[in-house]
DRENKE-622086 format. One line per 5 residues: number of its first residue (from 1); for each residue x, y, z of N, C-alpha, C. Coordinates in steps of 0.05 Angstrom, whole numbers, m for minus. Layout:
NUM	X,Y,Z,X,Y,Z,X,Y,Z; ... $
//
This chain:
1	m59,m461,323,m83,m449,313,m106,m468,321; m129,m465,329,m148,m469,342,m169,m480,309; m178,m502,319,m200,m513,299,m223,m500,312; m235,m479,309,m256,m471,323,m264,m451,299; m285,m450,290,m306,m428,273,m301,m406,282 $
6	m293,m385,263,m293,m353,270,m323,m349,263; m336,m327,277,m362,m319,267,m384,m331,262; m397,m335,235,m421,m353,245,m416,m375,230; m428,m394,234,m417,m414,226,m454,m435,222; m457,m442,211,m490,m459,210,m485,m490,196 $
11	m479,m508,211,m475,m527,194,m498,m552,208; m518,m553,179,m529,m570,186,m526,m606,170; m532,m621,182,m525,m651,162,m548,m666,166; m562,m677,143,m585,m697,152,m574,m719,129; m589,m740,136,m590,m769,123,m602,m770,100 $
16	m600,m779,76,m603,m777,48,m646,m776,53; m646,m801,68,m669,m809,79,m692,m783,101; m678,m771,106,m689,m749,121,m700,m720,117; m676,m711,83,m675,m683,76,m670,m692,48; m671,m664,32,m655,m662,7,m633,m647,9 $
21	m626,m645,43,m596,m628,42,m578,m643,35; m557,m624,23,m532,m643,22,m517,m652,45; m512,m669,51,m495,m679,68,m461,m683,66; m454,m654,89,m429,m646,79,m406,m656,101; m419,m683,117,m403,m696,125,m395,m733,123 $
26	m422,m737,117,m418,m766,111,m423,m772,76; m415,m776,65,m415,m770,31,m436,m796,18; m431,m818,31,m441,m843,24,m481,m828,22; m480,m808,37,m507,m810,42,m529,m792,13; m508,m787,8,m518,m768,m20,m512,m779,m49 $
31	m535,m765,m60,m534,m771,m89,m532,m751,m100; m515,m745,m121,m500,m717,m138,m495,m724,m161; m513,m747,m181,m520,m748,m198,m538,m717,m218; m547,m714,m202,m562,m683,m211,m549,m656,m209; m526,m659,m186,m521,m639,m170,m503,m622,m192 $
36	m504,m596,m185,m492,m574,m198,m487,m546,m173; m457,m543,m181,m443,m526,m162,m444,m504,m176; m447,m476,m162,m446,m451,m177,m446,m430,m158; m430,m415,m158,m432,m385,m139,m447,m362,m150; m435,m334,m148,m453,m308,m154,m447,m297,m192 $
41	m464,m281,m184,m472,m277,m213,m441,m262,m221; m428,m253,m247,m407,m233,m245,m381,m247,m227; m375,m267,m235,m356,m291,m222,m335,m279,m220; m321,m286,m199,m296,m277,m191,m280,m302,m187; m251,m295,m177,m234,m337,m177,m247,m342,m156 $
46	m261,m335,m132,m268,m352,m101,m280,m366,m120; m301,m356,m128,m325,m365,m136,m329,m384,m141; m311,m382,m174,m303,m400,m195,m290,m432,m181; m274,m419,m179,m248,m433,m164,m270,m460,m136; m277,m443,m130,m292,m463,m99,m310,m480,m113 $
51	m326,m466,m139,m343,m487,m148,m331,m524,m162; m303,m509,m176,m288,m530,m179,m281,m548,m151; m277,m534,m129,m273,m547,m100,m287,m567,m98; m311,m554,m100,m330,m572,m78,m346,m587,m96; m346,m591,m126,m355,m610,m137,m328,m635,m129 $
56	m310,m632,m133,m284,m643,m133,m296,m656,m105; m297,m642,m86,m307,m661,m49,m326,m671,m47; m348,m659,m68,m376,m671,m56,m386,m688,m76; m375,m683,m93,m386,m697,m124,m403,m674,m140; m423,m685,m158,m432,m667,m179,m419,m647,m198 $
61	m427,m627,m205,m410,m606,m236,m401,m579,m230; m384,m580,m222,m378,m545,m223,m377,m530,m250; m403,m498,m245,m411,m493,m265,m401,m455,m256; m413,m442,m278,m407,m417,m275,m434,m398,m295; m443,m386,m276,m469,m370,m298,m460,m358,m322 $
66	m425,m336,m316,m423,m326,m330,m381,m327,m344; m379,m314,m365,m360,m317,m374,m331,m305,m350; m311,m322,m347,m289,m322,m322,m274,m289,m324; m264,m277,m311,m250,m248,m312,m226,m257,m317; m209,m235,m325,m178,m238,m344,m170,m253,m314 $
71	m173,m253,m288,m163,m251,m267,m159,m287,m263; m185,m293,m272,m191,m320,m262,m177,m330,m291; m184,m330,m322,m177,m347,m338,m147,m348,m327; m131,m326,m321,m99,m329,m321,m99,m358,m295; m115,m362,m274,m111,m376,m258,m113,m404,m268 $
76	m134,m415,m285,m138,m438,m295,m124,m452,m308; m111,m430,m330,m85,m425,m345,m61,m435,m327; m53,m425,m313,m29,m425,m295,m29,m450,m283; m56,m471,m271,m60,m485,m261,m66,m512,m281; m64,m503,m305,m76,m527,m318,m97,m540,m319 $
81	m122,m524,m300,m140,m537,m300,m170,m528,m325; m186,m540,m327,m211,m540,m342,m225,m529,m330; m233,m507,m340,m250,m484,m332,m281,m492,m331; m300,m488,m305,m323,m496,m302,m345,m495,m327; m363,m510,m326,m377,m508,m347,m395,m481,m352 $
86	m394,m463,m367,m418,m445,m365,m451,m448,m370; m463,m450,m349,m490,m457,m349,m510,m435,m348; m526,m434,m362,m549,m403,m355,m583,m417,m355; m582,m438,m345,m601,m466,m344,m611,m481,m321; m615,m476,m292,m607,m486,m275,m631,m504,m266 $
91	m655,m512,m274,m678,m510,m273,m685,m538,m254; m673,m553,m273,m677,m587,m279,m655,m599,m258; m642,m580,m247,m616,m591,m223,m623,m581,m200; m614,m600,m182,m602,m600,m149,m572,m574,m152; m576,m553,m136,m560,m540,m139,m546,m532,m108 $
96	m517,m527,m113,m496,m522,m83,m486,m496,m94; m489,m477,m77,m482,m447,m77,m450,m445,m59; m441,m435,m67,m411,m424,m61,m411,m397,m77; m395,m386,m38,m387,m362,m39,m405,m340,m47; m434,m342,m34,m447,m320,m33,m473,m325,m20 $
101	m492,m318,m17,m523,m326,3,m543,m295,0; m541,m285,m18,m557,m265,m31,m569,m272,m53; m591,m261,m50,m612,m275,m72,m605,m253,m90; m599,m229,m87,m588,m210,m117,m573,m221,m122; m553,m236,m120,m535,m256,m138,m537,m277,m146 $
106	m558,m287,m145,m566,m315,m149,m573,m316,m181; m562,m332,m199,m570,m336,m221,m602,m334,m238; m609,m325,m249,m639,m321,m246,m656,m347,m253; m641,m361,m267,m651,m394,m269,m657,m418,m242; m643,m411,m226,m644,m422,m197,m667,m414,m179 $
111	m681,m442,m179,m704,m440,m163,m691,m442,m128; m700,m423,m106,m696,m437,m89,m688,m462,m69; m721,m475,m82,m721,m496,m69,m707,m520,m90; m686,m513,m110,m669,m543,m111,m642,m527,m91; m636,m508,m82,m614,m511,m70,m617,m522,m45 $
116	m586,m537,m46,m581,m555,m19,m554,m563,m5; m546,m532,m6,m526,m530,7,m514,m504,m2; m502,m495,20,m494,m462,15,m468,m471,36; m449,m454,11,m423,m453,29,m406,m429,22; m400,m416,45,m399,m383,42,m384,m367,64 $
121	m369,m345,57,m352,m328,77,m374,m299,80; m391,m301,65,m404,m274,80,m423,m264,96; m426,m241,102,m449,m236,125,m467,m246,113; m493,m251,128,m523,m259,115,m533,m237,126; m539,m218,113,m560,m186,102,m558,m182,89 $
126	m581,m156,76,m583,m149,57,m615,m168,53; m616,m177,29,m632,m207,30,m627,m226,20; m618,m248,47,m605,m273,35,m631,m283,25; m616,m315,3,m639,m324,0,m654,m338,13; m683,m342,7,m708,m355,20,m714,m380,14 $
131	m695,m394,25,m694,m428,22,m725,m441,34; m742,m454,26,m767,m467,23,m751,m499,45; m733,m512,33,m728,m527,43,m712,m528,63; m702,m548,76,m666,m551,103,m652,m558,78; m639,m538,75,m604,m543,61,m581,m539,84 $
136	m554,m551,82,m540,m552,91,m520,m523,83; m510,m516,105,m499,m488,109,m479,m487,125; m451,m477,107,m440,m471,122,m418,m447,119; m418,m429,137,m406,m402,135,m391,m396,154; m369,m383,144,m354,m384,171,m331,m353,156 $
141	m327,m338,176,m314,m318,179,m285,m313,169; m287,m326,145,m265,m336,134,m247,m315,109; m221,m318,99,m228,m297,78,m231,m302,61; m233,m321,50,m234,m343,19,m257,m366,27; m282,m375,17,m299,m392,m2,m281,m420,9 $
146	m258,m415,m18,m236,m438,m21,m227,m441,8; m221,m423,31,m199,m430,52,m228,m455,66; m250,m448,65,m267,m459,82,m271,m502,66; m275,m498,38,m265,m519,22,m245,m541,29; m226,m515,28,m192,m536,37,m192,m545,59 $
151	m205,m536,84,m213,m545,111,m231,m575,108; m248,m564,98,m271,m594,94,m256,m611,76; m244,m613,56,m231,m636,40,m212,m644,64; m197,m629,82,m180,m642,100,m197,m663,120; m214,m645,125,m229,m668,148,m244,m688,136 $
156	m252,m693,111,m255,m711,103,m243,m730,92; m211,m721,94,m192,m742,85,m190,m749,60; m206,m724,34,m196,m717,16,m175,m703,m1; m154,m724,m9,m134,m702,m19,m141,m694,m51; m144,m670,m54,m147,m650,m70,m126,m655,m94 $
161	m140,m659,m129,m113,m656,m137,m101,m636,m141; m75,m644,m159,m57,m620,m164,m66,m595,m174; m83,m596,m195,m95,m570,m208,m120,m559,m197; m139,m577,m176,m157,m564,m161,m140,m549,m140; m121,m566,m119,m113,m545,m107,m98,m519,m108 $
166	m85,m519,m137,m72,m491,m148,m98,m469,m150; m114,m488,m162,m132,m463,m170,m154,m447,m141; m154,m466,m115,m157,m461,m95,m137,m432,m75; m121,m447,m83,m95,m427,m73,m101,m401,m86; m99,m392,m120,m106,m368,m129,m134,m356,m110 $
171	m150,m376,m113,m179,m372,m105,m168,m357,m72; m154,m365,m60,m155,m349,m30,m125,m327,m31; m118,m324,m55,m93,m309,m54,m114,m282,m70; m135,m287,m80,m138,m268,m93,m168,m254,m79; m188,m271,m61,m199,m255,m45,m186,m237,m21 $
176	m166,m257,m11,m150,m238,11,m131,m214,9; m126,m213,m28,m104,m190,m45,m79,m202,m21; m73,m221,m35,m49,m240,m23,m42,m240,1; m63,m238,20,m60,m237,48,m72,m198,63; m63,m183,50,m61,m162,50,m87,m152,59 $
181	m116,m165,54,m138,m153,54,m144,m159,87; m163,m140,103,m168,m135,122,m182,m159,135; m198,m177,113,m211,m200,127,m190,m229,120; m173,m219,116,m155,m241,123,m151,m255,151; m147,m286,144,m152,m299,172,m126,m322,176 $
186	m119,m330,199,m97,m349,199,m99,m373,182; m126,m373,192,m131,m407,166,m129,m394,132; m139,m377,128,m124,m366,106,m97,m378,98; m84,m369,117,m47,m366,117,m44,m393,114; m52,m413,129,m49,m431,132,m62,m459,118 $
191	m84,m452,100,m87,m472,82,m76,m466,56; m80,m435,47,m58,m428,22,m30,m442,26; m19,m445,46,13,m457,49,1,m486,41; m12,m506,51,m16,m530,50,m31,m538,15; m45,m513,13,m53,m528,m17,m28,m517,m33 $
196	m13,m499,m28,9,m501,m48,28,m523,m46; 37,m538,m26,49,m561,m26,40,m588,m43; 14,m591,m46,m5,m603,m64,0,m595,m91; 4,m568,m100,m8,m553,m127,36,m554,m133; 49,m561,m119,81,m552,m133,75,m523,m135 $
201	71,m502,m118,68,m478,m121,96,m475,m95; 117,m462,m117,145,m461,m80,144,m426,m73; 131,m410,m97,136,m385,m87,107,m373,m95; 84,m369,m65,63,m357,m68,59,m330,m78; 79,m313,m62,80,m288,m71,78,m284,m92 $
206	94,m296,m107,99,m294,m136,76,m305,m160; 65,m318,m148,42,m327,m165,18,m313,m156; 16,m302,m133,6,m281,m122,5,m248,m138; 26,m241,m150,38,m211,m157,26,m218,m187; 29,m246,m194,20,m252,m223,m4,m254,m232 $
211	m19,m261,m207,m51,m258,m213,m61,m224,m218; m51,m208,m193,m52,m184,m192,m47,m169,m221; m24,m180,m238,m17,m163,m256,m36,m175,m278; m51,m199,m289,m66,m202,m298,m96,m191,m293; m98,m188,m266,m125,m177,m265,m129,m149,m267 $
216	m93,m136,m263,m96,m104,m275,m97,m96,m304; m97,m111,m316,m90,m107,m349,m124,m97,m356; m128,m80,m362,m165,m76,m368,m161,m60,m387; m137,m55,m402,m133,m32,m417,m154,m32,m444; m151,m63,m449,m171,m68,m477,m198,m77,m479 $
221	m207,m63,m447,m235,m61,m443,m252,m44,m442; m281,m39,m446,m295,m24,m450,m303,m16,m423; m317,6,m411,m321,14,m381,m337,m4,m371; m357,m5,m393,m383,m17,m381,m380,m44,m376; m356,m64,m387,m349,m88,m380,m342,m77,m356 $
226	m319,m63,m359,m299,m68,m326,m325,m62,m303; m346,m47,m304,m367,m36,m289,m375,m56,m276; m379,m81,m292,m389,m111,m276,m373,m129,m276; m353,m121,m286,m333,m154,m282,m333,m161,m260; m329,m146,m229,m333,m159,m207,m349,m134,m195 $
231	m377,m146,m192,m394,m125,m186,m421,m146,m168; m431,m134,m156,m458,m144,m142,m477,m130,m133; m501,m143,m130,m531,m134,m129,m531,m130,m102; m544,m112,m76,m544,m114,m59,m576,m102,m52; m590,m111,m29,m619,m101,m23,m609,m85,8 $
236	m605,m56,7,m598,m53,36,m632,m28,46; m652,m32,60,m663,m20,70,m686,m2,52; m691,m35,35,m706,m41,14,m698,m22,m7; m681,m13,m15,m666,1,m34,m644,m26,m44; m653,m15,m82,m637,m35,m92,m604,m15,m98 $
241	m585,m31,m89,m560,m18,m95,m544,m41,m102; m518,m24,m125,m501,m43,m150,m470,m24,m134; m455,m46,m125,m426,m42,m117,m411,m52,m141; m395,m38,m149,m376,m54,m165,m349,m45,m162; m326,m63,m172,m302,m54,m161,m286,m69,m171 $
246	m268,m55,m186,m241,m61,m204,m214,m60,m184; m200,m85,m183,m178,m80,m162,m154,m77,m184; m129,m70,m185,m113,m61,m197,m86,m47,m182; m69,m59,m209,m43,m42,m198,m37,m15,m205; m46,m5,m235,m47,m1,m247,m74,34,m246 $
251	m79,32,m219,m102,50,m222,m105,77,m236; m88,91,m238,m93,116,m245,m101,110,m289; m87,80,m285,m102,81,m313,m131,90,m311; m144,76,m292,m166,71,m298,m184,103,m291; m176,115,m271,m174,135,m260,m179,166,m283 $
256	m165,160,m301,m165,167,m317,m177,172,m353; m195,149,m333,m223,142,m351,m245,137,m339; m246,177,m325,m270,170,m302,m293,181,m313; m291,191,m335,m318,207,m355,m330,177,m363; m312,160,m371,m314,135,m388,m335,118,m371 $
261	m327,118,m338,m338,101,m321,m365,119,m313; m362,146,m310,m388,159,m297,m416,154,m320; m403,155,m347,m422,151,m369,m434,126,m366; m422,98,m365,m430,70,m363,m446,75,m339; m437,74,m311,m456,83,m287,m476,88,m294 $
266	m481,118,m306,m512,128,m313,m531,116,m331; m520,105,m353,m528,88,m375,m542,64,m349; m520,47,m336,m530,22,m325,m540,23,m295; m544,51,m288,m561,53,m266,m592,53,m271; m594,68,m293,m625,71,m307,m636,51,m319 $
271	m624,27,m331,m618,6,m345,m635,m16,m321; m619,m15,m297,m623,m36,m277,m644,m21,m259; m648,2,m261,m669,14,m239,m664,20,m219; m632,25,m203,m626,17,m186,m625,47,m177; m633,43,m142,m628,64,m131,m601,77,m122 $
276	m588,63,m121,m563,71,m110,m542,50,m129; m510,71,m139,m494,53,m149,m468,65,m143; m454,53,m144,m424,61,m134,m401,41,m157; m376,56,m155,m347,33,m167,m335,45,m158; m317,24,m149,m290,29,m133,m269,16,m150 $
281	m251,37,m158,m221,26,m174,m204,30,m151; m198,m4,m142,m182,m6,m113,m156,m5,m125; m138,6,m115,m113,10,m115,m92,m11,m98; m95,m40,m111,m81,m55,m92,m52,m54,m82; m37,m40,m103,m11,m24,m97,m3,m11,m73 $
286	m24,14,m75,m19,21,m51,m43,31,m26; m62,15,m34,m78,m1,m15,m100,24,4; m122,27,m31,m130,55,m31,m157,48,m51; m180,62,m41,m204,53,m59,m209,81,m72; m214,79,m97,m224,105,m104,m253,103,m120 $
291	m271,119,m104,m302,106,m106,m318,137,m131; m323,122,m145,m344,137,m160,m364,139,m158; m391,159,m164,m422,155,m160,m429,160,m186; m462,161,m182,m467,181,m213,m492,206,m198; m502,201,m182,m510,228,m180,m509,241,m145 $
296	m519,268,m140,m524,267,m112,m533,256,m93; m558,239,m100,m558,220,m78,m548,199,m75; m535,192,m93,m501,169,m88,m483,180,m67; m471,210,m72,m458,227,m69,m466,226,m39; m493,231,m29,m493,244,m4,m491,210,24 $
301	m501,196,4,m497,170,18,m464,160,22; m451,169,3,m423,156,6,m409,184,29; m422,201,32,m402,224,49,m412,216,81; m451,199,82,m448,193,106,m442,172,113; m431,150,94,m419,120,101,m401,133,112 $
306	m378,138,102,m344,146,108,m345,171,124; m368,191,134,m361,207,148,m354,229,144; m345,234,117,m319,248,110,m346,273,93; m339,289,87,m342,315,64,m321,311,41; m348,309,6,m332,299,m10,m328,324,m29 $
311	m302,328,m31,m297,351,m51,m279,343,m76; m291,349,m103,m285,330,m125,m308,314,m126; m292,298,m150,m320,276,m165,m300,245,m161; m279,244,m150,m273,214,m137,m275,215,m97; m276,192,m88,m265,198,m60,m252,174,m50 $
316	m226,177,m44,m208,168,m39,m203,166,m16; m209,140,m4,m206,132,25,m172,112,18; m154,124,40,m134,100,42,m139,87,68; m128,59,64,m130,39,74,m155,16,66; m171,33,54,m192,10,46,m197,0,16 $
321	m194,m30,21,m196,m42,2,m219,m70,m4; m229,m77,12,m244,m101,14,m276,m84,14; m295,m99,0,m316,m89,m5,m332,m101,5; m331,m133,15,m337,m145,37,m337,m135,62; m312,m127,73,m310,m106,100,m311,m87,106 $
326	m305,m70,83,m305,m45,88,m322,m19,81; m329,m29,45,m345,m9,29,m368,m14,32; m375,m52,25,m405,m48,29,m421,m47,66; m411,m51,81,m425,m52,105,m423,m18,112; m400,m3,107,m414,29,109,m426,44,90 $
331	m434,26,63,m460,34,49,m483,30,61; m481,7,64,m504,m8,80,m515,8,114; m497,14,129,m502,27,148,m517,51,148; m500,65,125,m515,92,115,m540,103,106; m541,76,83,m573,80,79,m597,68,99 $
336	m592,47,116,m609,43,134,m617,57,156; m594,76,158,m595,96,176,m618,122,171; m620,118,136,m637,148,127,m665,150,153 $
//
């Protein structure tokens, strides 16, 4: 396997003396006395999980805006580790973003200009954020936050402990849906094997199937939770639009509480103002999104993403499951196209 960046990749490094970026190769040169780690709003394990990473590599606090999903506490749990601090305060800190570069997900306490350093697997559109200062950046085509982490602790000849790198491993077992998802990448494959050797993890699959079955359990939730537990803000073609998406084994539970979900939608489309909203109850089983709207012009936008003519009030694309690759870029296509 080739040490070479898939996709884009931006990595810049300046001298403590030169920038207020972080410097994400020589460590001596930074101060992270202030520093605070945090990803997107509506936390998921990359998120979570990488913020614990990369305080762990770079120094400073890994934090979390909001309260962890059944998906992630089972991970912390499993791993023994101490769950990031929850912060809704960001004001007074130097802040490092993981696993996202959209200013609709950006905590609303986070000024710009203290971030100083972004580290991230996704496209930059939509509208990333508008950094004032040089922060250090680095993104790369990766399928996991964490796989890009476990790379940089290696080259810096940090070994990771036992309960950061478990909870790393969930972190890239559970954006990739254990390999299975379409932006899965070799370094994927290949640092999940290496941080489980670190973490005493001998059977991934299996701790893999176990995240899954924790993160399908939603039975003793309300819609309008599951609506945002993993959900995001997106700006596509100055239209504000809300993706959200429940992955599960378990789907037709949910499926079956689609009055339950179309009601929350309408309630929290009008709520947020948002022009466009969608949820997808992904079917990781058998590897199938089933996308809801709430009105016709949801409706007519989701028939010209996918192409397809929608008959019924779900639409059911198989094969797609990543919302990174698949759902949101032919939302996004669609409406830019109007």
């Amino acid at each position: 396997m080739k040490h070479t960046i898939l996709g884009l990749a931006i990595l810049a490094s300046f001298s403590s003396l030169a920038s207020n970026a972080l410097d994400l190769y020589t460590l001596s040169n930074n101060n992270t006395d202030n520093l605070m780690w945090v990803g997107h709003t509506s936390p998921d394990t990359d998120t979570v999980a990488s913020a614990v990473m990369a305080a762990t590599i770079y120094g400073g606090k890994a934090t979390t805006p909001e309260n962890l999903n059944p998906e992630s506490q089972f991970v912390f749990e499993y791993c023994n580790s101490p769950t990031p601090q929850i912060t809704t305060d960001y004001a007074a800190y130097q802040v490092g973003i993981v696993d996202f570069n959209q200013s609709t997900q950006l905590a609303h306490t986070i000024e710009p200009s203290s971030i100083v350093a972004i580290i991230d697997h996704h496209a930059i559109g939509g509208t990333p954020i508008n950094i004032p200062n040089i922060a250090s950046i680095d993104i790369r085509a990766w399928g996991s936050t964490a796989t890009i982490l476990a790379s940089n602790a290696e080259a810096l000849n940090i070994k990771l402990p036992k309960s950061v790198a478990c909870v790393g491993l969930g972190a890239i077992l559970s954006d990739t849906v254990i390999f299975q998802s379409s932006t899965t990448t070799d370094y994927d494959k290949a640092y999940a094997n290496k941080l489980a050797k670190i973490a005493g993890v001998t059977d991934i699959e299996e701790f893999g199937q176990q995240m899954l079955i924790a993160k399908s359990d939603l039975s003793h939730l309300s819609a309008d939770t599951i609506l945002t537990m993993d959900y995001k803000n997106f700006e596509f073609g100055g239209k504000k639009v809300g993706i959200g998406v429940a992955e599960t084994l378990t789907a037709q539970q949910l499926i079956d509480r689609k009055d339950e979900f179309v009601s929350a939608m309408k309630s929290y489309k009008a709520t947020e103002q948002l022009d466009y909203l969608f949820f997808s109850i992904t079917d990781t089983k058998n590897k199938r999104a089933n996308i809801m709207w709430v009105d016709d012009g949801d409706k007519q936008i989701l028939s010209r993403a996918f192409d397809t003519k929608i008959d019924g009030d779900i639409l059911s694309l198989n094969g797609v499951t990543s919302r990174k690759r698949q759902i949101g870029p032919a939302i996004q296509q669609s409406i830019e196209s109007l």
